[in-house]
N, C-alpha and C positions, 0 to 999 in steps of 0.2 A: 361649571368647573368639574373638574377631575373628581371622581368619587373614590374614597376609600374603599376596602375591597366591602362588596355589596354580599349582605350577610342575610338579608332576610327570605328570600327563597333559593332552592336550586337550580339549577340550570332548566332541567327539563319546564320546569313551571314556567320561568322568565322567560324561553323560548316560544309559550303559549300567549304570549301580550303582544310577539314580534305584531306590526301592521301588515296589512296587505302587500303594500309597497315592499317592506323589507323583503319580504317573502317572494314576493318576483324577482325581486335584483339576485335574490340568493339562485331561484331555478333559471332565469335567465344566465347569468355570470358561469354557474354550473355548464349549463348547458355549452356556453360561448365555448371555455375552457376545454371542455369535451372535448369537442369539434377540432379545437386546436392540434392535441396532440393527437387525435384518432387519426387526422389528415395528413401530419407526418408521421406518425409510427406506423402504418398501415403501408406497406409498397406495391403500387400499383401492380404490377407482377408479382406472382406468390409462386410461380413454378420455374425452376432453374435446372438445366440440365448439362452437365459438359458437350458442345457440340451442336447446341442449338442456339439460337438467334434473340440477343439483348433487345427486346422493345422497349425501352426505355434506358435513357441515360442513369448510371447509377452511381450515385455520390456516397461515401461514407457521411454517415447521418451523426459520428459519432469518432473519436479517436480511438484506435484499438491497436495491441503490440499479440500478433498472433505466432505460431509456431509454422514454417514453409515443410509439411511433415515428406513430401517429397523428397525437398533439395536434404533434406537431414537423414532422410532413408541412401539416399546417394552418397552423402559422404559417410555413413557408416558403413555400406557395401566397399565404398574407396578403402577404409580402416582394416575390413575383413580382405580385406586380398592378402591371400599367401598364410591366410588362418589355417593350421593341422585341426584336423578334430582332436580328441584325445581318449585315447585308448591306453587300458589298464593290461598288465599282465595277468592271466590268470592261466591255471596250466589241470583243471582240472578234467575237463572233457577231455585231453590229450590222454592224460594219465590213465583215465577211469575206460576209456575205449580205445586210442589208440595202440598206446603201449600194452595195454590188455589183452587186445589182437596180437602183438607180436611173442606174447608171452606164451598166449593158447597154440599160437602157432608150431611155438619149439616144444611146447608141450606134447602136441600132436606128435609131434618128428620124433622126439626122444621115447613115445610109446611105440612108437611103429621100429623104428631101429632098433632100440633093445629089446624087443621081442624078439627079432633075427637071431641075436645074438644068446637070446635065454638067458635073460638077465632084467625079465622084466620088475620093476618096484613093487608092483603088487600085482600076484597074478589073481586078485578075483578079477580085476580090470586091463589085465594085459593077455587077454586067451590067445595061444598058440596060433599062428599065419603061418602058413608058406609063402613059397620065396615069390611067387606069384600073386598072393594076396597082397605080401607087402610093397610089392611094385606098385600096385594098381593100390594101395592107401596112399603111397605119394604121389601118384597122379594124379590121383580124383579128391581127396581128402585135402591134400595143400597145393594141387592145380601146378604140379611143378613140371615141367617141358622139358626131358631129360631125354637125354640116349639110354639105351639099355648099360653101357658101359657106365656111364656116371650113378645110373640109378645103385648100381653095383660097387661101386666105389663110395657113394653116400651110405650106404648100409654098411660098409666097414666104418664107421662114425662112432667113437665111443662117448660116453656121457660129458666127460670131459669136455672132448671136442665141442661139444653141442654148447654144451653150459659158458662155453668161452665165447665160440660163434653169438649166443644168445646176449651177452656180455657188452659185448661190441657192438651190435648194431643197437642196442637201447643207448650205449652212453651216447654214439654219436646222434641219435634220433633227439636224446634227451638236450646235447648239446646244444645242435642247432636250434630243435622249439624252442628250448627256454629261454633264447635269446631275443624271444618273443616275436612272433610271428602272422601277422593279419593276413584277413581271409583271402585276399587278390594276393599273396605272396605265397600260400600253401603250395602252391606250385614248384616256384621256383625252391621253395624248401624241399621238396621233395627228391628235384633234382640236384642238387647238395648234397643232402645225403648220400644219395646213388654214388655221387662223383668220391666223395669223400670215401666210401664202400672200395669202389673201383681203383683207390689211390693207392689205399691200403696194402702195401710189399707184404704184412704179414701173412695175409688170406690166400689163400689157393683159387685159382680161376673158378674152381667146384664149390668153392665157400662163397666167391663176391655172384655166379651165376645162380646159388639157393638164395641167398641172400636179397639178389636184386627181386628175383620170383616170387619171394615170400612177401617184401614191403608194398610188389602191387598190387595184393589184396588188400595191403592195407588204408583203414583212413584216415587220413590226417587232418585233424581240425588244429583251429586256429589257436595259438597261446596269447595271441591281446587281441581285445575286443573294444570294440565301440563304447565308449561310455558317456552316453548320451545327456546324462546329468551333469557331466565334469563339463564333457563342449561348451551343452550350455551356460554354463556359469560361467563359462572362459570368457565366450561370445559375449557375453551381458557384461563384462569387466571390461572388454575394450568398449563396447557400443558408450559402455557408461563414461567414457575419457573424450567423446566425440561431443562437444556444442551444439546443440540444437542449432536451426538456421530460421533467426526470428524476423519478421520484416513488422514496420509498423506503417497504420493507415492511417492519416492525419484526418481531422476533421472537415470535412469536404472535399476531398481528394476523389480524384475520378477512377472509378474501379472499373466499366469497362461503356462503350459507346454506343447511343441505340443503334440497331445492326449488324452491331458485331459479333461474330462467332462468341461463343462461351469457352474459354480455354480451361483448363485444369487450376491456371493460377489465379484466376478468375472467381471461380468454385470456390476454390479454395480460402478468396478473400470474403468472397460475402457468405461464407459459413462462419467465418471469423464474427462476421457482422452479424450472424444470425439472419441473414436474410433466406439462407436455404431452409433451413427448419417448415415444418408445414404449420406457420401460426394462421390459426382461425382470427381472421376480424373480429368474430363474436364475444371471442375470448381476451383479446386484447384491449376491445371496447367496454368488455367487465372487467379488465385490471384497469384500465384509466378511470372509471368510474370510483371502482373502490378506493383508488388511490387520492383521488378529489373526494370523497366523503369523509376518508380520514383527516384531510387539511382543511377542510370549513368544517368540521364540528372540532378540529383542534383551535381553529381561529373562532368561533364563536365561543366556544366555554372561556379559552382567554378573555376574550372582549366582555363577557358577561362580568366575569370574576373581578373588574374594577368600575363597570359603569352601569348603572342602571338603565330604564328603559330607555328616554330619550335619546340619551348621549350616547348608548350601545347601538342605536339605530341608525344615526349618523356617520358612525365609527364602522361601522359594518360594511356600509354600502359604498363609504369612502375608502375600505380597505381590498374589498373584491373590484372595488375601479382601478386602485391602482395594481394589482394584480394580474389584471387584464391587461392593461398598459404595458407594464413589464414584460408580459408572456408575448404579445405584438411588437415587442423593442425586440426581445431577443430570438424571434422568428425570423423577425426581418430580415436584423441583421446577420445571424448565423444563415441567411442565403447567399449572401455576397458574397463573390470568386474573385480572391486577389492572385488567382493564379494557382496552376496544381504543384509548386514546388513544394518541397516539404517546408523551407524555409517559411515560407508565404504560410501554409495548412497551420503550421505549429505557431504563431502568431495571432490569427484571424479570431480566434475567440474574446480576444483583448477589445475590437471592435463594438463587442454589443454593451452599449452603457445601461445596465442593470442598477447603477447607483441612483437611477432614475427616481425609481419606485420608492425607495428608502429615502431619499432628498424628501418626495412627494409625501411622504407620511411623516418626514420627521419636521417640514413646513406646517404640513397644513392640519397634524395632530401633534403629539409628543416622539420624543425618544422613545418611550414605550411600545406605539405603534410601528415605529418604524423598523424597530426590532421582530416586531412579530412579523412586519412583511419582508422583512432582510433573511426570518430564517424559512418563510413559506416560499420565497423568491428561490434561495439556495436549495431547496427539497425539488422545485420545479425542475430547476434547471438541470439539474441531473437525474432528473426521468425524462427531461426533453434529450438526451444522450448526449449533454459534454462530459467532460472527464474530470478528475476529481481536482485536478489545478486547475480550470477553468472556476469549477465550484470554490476552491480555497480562495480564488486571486477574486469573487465576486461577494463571498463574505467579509475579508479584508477591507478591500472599497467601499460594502455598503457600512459597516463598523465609523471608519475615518469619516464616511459624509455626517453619518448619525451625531459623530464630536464634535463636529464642525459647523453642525447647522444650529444646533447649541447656544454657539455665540456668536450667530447669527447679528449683525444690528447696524452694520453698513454694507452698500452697494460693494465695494469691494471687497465688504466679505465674501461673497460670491464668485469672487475669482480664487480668493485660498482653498475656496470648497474646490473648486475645480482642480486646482492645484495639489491638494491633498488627495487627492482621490487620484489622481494621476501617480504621483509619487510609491503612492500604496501598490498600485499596478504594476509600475516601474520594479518595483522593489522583489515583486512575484517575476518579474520576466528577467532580472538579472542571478537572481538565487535559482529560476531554471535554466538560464544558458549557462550558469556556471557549471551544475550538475551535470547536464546533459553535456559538456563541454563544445557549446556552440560556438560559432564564430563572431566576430565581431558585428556582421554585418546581420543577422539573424540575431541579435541581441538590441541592436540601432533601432529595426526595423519594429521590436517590439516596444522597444520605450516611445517610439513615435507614438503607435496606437493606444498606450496606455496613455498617453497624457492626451491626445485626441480623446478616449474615453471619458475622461474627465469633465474638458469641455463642455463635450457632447451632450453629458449629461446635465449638467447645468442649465443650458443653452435650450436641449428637452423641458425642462423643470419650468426653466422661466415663460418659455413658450404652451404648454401647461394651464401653469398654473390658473390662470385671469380664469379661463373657463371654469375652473372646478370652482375656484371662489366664488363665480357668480352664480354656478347650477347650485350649492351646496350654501349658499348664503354665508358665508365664513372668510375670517380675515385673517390672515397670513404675515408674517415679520416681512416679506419682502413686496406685499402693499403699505405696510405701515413705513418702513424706508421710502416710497415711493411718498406717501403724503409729509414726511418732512424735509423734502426739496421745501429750499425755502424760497425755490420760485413759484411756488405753489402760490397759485391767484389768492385765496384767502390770507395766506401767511403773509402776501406782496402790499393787500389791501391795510392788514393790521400792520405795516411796518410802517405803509405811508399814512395813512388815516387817522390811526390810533397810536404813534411808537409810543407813547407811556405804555398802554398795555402788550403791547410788543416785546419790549425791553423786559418786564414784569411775566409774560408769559416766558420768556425765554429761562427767566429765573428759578420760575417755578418748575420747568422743565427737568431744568438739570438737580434742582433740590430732590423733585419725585422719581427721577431714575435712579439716583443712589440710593433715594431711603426704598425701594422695591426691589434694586438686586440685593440689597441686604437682606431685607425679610423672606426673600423668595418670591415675590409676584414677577409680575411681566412686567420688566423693565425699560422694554422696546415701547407696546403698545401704553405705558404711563407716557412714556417724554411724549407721544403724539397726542395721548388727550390733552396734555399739557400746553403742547403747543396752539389746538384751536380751543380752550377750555373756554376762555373768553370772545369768540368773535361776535356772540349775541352783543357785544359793545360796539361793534361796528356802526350798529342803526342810529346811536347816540353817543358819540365819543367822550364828546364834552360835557356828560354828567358824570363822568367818570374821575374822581380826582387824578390819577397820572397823567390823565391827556391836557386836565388844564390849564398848566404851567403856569402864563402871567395872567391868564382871563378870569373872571371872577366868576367864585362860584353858581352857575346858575339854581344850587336848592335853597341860594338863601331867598327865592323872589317865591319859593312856592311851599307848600301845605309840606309837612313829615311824609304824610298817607300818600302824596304824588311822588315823593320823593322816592319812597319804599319801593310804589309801583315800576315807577321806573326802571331803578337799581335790580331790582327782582327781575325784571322782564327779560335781561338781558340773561337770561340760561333759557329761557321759551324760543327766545328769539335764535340765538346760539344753536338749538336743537332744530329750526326749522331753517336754518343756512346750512348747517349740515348736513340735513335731509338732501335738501335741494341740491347742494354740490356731490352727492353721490359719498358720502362718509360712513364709512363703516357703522355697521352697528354698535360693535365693540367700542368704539371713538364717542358715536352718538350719547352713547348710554354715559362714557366721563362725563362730557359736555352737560349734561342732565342732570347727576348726582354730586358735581364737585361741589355744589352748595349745601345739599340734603335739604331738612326743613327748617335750618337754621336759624335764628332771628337777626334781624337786620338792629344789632345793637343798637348805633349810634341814634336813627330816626326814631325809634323807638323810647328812647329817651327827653328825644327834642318834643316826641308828640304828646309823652306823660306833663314836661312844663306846663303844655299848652291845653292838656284834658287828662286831670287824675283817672280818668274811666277810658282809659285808650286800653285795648287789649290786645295783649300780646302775639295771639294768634292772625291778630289784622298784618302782624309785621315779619311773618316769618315765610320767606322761600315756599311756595306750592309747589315743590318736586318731591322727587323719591329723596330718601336717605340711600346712602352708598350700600351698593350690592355685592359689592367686589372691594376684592384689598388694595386694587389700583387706584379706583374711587376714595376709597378711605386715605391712600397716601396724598392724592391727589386734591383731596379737603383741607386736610394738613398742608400741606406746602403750600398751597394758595393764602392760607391762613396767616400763616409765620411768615413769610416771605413777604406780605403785603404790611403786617405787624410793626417787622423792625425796620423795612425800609423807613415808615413814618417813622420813627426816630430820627432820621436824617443823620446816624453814623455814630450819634451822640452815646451807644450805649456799651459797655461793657461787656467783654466777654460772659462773667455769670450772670450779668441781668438780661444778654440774650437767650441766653439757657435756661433763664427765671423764664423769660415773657415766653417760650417754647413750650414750657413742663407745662404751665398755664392755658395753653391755648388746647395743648390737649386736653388736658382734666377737666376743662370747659366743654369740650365736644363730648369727651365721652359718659360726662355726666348729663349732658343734654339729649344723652341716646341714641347720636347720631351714626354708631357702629354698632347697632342693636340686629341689623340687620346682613349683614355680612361679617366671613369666618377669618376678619380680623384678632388677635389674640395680645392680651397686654404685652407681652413677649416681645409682639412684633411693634406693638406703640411707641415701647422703651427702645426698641434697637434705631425706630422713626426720629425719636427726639434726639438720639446720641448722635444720628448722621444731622440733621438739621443745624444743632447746635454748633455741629463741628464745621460744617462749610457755610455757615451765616456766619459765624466769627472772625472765617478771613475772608470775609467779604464784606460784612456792616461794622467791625471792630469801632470803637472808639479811637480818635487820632490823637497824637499828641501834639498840643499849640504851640509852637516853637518861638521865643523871644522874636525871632524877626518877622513872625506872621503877617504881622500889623503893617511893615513895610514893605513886605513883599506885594499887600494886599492894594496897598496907598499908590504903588510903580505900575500895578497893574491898571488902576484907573486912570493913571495919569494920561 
């Protein structure tokens, strides 16, 4: 049985008892596993280049929704069409050098002119020219291109004049920069001004020709400038309003042909994939490794932490087979090409029956285990690269198989298992074509596969199972369905050979499946011991009182002691027809102990008449006492069942409940539960179901006035 959590050493210690066996299955299994995902996460090509030659076919291993960073640079170049950069006004270089020039310029003018005139501002800086000196200052000093006549007419120029002239080409200078003016437009600014100079009715041909002369010395810089941090933010505000351009790769979708050219969108998808990356085998073969080391020492300190040695050894080995199994189911089938449509891709993971493995442990061990290989199953499958709905929609399924296998106890429970597990599927594939607003037809196609998974699985399971039962010596709810067909040769033999015990077994049957699903045992494998508890009667039916009906008893011609031996024999005999017909151990071991070492009351009785020195131990059962609480129910029911029948209907409800309490308090004073982790708990909850369905079944009748002539019409 299942152990309570196992408290007397820890892990590392209990690890040191594993057998040798174990301890292979664990480096072989490892190893198998290895191999598995080393063989597909590794891609036979590791070097990819746009423009070179695909040797090998290459399938996404894996669903991926990537970013096409191309087609999304494309339409953000579409978005930036007819973008201005953005330039700020700033008028300070103008000021601080252009205008500066023009300022120094009239400066220049108004020293050299009023000095002509002896009127210089300050003569430490205005010393005396002649009329020739001052010529040749505005020639070579302000590069001015005059005739002697003009130069002579500019010297008649008084301060005024200047200060007014200087006036006027700053405002209009100022006018036009400030209306802000970039560096490819200085140009035309330039000539602007000129023109605007030139337009001028106020100015004298003498004023707009110094005028033009002076500003082509001058430089004009730009009054707006590039401003390189504004663009950019502007740029990144539209880029930021443009959608990405996302494509997604379904899981086995063909990325590109052995042969064929390497294109960009190619690249681009198996970088999505990570196949362009420069992964080292060596490296990926120490992440699968580590990743396997963390889930068998996560599955073995589980397994430890409820079963001790034995049963943690069998639990082990039977939990890395079926792990194995799983990891081969969903290799397989995640090969299968139902075509490169997306429809088809986004479906296909529905295919691989994962519920496999979890049926497989929740049969052939507990819900417990099945859970532990439901969530080592779920860890695999998504390092083997499906995606996290393949993951959810394979935890969901194995969950529903794990509830369902439960109550497990007829053949066509086995089709709700499938059924439910389909539905689970179902349920995942219509809540994603909602979301992803698929069409009807890519919705169809997935509830087909989901309920094929289901099947599948099953149909895997059953297929299965026989082997593991027979490598693993262990019996399963759906061999114990299998042995109570009641075309089953020995059950055929006790129907026609023996139906008293037939009818009697059938009873005791359905009395020890209620009183076990009540107490919690195994309610399946009680009604099958139940069923052949008795076939050791086969070899003698008719010492058997049910069989007897109108023949006379054959123990009254013989000894108590033969009588014992006989009656006894038939559980030796029982466990060697069992053998012989291939009966579970499980079954074997009821067939053995539903008597324990009981004493054969009655002959025991008849023998003391006949020899006050008869002793008791000559008259009691040579088997085991019950080892299990199926055995213990199954003593019980045989007990009471056989009890009130002999009353022949005659007894009352609380003296069937009397003769019940009795029969227990008799066994368990006799010790016959001394040895299995039966609990008065479960004795009392034993006698309440007993009592309650032997009362509508052996009740006492009421005689009714016309008994008599009902009984008289029937002979007639």
């Amino acid at each position: 049985m299942t152990q309570d959590l196992a408290k007397h050493k820890n892990w590392p210690e209990k690890l040191k008892e594993m057998t040798i066996g174990a301890k292979i299955a664990v480096v072989v299994s490892f190893i198998f596993l290895w191999g598995i995902f080393f063989w597909h996460l590794v891609p036979e090509q590791t070097s990819w280049e746009v423009g070179g030659v695909a040797e090998q076919d290459v399938h996404a291993d894996r669903s991926v929704t990537y970013e096409d960073k191309e087609a999304t640079r494309l339409k953000e170049k579409e978005a930036l069409k007819g973008f201005q950069d953005v330039y700020t006004l700033s008028l300070v270089r103008f000021n601080q050098i252009s205008l500066a020039t023009v300022d120094n310029d009239f400066d220049e003018l108004n020293r050299i002119i009023v000095q002509k005139k002896g009127k210089a501002r300050n003569s430490s800086e205005a010393p005396d020219l002649t009329l020739a000196e001052q010529k040749k200052a505005l020639q070579e000093t302000l590069s001015l291109t005059l005739s002697a006549d003009e130069l002579d007419a500019l010297l008649e120029y008084d301060d005024t004049k200047l200060e007014n002239l200087h006036k006027n080409v700053v405002a209009v200078m100022s006018e036009i920069m400030g209306a802000g003016v970039r560096e490819n437009q200085v140009g035309a600014a330039r000539n602007q001004i000129l023109e605007s100079i030139s337009g001028d009715a106020s100015l004298s041909d003498l004023d707009k020709k110094v005028l033009d002369q002076l500003l082509n010395g001058v430089t004009l810089y730009p009054t707006q400038v590039y401003d390189q941090k504004a663009t950019q933010a502007k740029k990144d505000e539209i880029i930021k309003q443009v959608d990405p351009v996302w494509h997604t790769i379904q899981k086995g979708q063909l990325i590109v042909n052995r042969g064929e050219v390497i294109t960009a969108a190619h690249y681009e998808a198996m970088t999505a994939l990570g196949y362009t990356t420069d992964r080292s085998p060596v490296g990926i073969g120490i992440g699968i490794g580590l990743m396997l080391l963390i889930l068998y020492v996560s599955l073995i300190r589980y397994l430890l932490r409820y079963y001790e040695k034995a049963a943690f050894i069998k639990r082990l080995k039977l939990c890395l087979l079926i792990l194995l199994i799983n990891v081969l189911l969903f290799t397989l089938f995640s090969a299968i090409r139902v075509g490169d449509s997306e429809m088809a891709l986004r479906q296909v993971y529905l295919l691989a029956p994962v519920a496999t493995g979890v049926l497989l442990a929740a049969v052939l061990m507990s819900s417990r285990e099945a859970l532990a290989i439901l969530t080592a199953t779920t860890f695999l499958y998504v390092f083997y690269g499906q995606d996290i709905l393949a993951a959810v929609a394979s935890l969901l399924a194995g969950l529903v198989a794990v509830s369902q296998v439960r109550h497990l106890q007829r053949r066509l429970d086995l089709g709700r298992v499938a059924v439910a597990v389909g539905a689970s599927l179902a349920a995942v594939t219509v809540a994603q074509g909602i979301f992803w607003e698929q069409n009807l037809t890519v919705i169809a196609l997935g509830l087909g596969f989901s309920f094929a998974n289901g099947i599948a699985a099953v149909i895997i399971t059953l297929g299965i199972l026989p082997y593991i039962e027979k490598a693993f010596d262990m019996t399963t709810s759906v061999s114990l369905l299998e042995l109570g067909d009641q075309s089953n040769t020995l059950l055929k033999r006790l129907m026609l050979e023996a139906p008293g015990t037939y009818h009697h077994s059938m009873m005791v049957a359905n009395l020890a499946e209620a009183a076990a699903d009540a107490i919690g045992a195994d309610p399946l494998l009680t009604r099958i011991g139940a069923y052949y508890h008795d076939i050791g009667k086969l070899r003698r039916p008719i010492f058997f009182a049910e069989n007897q009906f109108t023949q006379k008893n054959p123990h009254e011609k013989i000894s108590p002691m033969l009588s014992t031996l006989i009656i006894t024999s038939h559980v030796k005999d029982g466990v060697a027809m069992a053998q012989e017909a291939g009966l579970p151990e499980s079954v074997i071991d009821l067939i053995g102990q539903h008597h324990g070492n009981t004493v054969v009351r009655y002959f025991y009785s008849e023998a003391q008449k006949l020899d006050s020195d008869a002793q008791e131990k000559d008259f009691r059962y040579p088997q085991k006492k019950p080892q299990s609480r199926e055995a213990a129910v199954l003593m019980l029911a045989d007990s009471v069942e056989a009890a009130v029948r002999s009353a022949g209907g005659k007894l009352s409800a609380g003296q069937i409940e009397g003769v019940v309490h009795k029969i227990i308090q008799q066994k368990l004073a006799d010790g016959q539960f001394s040895e299995c982790p039966v609990t008065f708990r479960d004795l009392h909850e034993t006698g309440e179901v007993f009592s309650r369905m032997l009362c509508g079944i052996y009740h006492k009748r009421i005689e009714y006035p016309d008994s008599k002539e009902l009984k008289e019409g029937g002979n007639a």
